[in-house]
C-alpha positions in Angstrom: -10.5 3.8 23.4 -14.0 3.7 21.5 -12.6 6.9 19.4 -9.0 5.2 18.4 -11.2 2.2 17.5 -13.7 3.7 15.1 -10.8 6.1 13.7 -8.5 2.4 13.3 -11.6 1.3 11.3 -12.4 3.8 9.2 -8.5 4.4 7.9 -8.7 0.7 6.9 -11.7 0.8 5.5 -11.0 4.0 3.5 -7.6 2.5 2.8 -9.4 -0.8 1.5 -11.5 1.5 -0.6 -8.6 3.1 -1.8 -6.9 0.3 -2.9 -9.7 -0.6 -5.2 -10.1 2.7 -7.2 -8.1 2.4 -10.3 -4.7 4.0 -10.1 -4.0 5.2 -14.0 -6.0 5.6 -17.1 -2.9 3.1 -18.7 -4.7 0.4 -21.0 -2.2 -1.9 -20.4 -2.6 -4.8 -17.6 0.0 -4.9 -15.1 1.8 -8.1 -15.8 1.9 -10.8 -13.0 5.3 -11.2 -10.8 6.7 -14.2 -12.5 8.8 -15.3 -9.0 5.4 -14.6 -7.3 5.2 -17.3 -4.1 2.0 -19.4 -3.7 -0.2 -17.7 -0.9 0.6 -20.2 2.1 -2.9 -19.2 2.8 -4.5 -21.0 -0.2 -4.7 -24.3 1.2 -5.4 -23.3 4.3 -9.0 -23.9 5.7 -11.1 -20.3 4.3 -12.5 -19.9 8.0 -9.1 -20.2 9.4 -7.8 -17.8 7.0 -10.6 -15.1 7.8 -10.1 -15.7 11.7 -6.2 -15.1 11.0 -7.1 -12.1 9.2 -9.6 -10.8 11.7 -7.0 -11.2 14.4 -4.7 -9.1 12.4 -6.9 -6.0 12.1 -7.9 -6.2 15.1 -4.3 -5.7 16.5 -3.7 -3.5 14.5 -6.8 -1.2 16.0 -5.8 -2.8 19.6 -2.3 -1.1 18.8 -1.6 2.1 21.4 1.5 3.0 19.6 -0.4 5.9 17.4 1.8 4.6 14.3 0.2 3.7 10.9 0.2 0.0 9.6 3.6 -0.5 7.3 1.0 -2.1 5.1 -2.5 -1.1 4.0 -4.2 -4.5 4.0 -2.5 -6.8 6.8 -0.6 -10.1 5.2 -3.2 -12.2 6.4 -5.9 -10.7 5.0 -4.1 -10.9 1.4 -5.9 -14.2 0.1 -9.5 -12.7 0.6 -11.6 -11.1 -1.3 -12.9 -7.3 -1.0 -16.4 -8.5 0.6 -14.5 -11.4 3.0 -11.8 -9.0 3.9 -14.9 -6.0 4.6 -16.5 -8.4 6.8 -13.7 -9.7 8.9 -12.7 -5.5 9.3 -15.8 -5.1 10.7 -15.4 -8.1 13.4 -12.3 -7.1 14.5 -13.9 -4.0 14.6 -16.2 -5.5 17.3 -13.5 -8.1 18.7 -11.9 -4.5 19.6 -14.9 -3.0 21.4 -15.9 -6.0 23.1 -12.1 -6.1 24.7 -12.4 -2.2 25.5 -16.1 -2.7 27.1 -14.7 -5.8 29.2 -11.5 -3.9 30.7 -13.6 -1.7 31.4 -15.7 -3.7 33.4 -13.4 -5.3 35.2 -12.3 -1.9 36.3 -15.8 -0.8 37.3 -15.6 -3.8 39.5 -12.6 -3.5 41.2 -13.7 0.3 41.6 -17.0 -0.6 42.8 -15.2 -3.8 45.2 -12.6 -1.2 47.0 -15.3 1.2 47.5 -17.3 -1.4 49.5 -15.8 -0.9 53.5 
């Protein structure tokens, strides 16, 4: 479980990277998408939209299915910046663990309860 996690994290975060490395040496600036939607996230509260994003990643590295993302940065993640975005990676990172260490647990304990005559 630890393993999958830290491997979950460190594709995003070298996919995040990625991401941010320039893709051509072309001069010219990509133009915007004129029919480009507002981000329903932009008026949203920018604690709720980090939470929402933290959630995200972290079902994505909760995910047993062994399949890649369909997208490199989850939708919820879109409207924050490259530090915000690092962070909340990183606490989903730990939301993760903290989920594996307290199954485990709880398995310990029933282990330890039907062990008990």
């Amino acid at each position: 479980m630890r393993i999958r996690t830290a491997i979950a994290a460190a594709a995003i975060f070298t996919t995040a990277l990625a991401g941010c490395s320039p893709g051509s040496s072309d001069d010219k600036p990509s133009k915007p998408a004129t029919s480009a939607a507002p981000s329903p996230t932009a008026a949203v509260d920018p604690a709720a939209a980090r939470q929402a994003c933290v959630d995200a990643v972290a079902a994505i590295a909760g995910d047993d299915s062994g399949e890649e993302p369909s997208e490199a940065v989850p939708a919820e993640c879109q409207a924050l910046g490259d530090s915000d975005y690092l962070d909340a990676v990183l606490d989903a990172t730990r939301q993760s663990n903290q989920q594996g260490r307290d199954a485990l647990q709880e398995l310990i304990d029933e282990a330890s309860e039907a062990a008990q005559p």
